[in-house]
N, C-alpha and C positions, 0 to 999 in steps of 0.2 A: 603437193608442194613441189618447187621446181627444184630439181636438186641443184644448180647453178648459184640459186638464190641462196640454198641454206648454206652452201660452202661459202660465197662471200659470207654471210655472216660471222663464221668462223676466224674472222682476221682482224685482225688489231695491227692498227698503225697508230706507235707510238712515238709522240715527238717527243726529243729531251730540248730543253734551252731555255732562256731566262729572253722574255718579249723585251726589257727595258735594253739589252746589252747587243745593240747594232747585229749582225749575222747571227746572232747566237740564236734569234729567234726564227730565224730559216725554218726549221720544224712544224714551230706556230702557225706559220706563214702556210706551209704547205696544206695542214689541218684546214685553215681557214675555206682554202682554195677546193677541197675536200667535201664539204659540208656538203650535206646529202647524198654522200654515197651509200652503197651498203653495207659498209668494213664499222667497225667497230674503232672511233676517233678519240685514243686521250693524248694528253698532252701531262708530261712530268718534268720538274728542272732538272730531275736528276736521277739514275738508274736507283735504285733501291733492293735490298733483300724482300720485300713486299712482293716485285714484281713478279719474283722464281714463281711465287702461289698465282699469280692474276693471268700467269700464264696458260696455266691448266685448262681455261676454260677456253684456248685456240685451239684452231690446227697453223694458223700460220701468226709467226708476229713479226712485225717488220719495224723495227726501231730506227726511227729517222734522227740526223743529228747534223749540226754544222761542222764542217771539217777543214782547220787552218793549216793554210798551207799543201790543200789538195790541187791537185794540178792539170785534172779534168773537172767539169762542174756537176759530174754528178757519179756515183757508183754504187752498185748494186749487191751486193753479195752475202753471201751465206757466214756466219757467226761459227766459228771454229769450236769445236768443244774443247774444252780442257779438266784437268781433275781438280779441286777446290777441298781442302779440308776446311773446314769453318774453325779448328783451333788455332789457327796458323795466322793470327791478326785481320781476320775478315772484320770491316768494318763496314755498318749499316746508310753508311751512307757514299754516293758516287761509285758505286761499281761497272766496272766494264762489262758489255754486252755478253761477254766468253762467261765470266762467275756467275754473272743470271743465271743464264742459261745452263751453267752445272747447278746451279745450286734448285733449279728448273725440274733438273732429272735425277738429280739426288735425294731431293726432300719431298717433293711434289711428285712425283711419277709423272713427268709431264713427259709429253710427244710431239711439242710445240715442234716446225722446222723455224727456225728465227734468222732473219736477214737481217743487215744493217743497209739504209741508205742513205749513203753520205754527203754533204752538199757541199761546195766548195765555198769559204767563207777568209773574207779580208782580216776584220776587227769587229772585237767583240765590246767596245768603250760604251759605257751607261748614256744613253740615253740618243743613243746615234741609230741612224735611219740604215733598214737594209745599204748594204754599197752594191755599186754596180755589177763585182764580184758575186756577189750573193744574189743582187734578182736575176743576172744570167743562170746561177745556179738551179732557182727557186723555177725557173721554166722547165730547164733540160730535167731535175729532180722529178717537177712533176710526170712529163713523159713518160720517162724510166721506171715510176712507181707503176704505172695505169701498165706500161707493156708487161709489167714483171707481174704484176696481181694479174691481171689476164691470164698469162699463164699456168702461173701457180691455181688460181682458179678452177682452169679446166684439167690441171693433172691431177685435181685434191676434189674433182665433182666424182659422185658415183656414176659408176656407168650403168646403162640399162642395155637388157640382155635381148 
């Protein structure tokens, strides 16, 4: 087996956004554009306490999402940990990447590294078409995913001795 191959396996790229709501679907977009790689492609509207568990089964996840008001069109970075009591009004639905992700290594034993990458995005209005904002986004995004998984790739492939 080539180890190259099974580490991309290893990686989920997840879009969040709603396809009908203009930029918001940037994600989708990118997914699409996606199809047929080797990573592991879903697509959610929205972050979830679900995810903490669906994460266990990476080494890398990279949560993709439209970002208003960002003011380069695309960025790449690493998901900050933070502490999460779950008594403390944790609610099951829309959670930020950071409570996954604690809730990732809290409940789950996960080892996931999780990036966010974020796209630069105009307006999110029902039923409106990418804006221009957003397909310059949806290019530089894709670049920036392929340089980054490349990466991550070869520092997360086994080495041979």
């Amino acid at each position: 087996m080539d180890p190259m191959n099974e580490s991309a396996h290893r990686i989920l790229v997840l879009a969040i956004g709603n396809p009908l709501m203009g930029d918001d679907a940037l994600g989708l977009r990118l997914l699409e554009r996606l199809s047929g790689s080797p990573w592991t492609l879903e697509h959610a509207y929205q972050l979830q306490i679900e995810h903490a568990a669906d994460w266990a089964a990476y080494s890398v996840v990279v949560v993709v999402d439209a970002a208003m008001g960002q003011q380069v069109p695309a960025l790449f970075s690493p998901v900050a940990e933070v502490e999460v009591d779950a008594r403390e009004g944790l609610s099951s639905h829309r959670l930020e990447p950071p409570v996954v992700l604690a809730l990732h290594r809290a409940y789950f034993e996960g080892t996931a590294k999780v990036f966010v990458l974020s796209m630069a995005a105009e307006g999110f209005e029902l039923g409106a078409p990418l804006s221009s904002i957003g397909e310059l986004a949806l290019v530089a995004g894709e670049a920036l995913l392929m340089q980054e998984l490349a990466r991550l790739t070869e520092v997360h492939a086994p080495r041979e001795h």
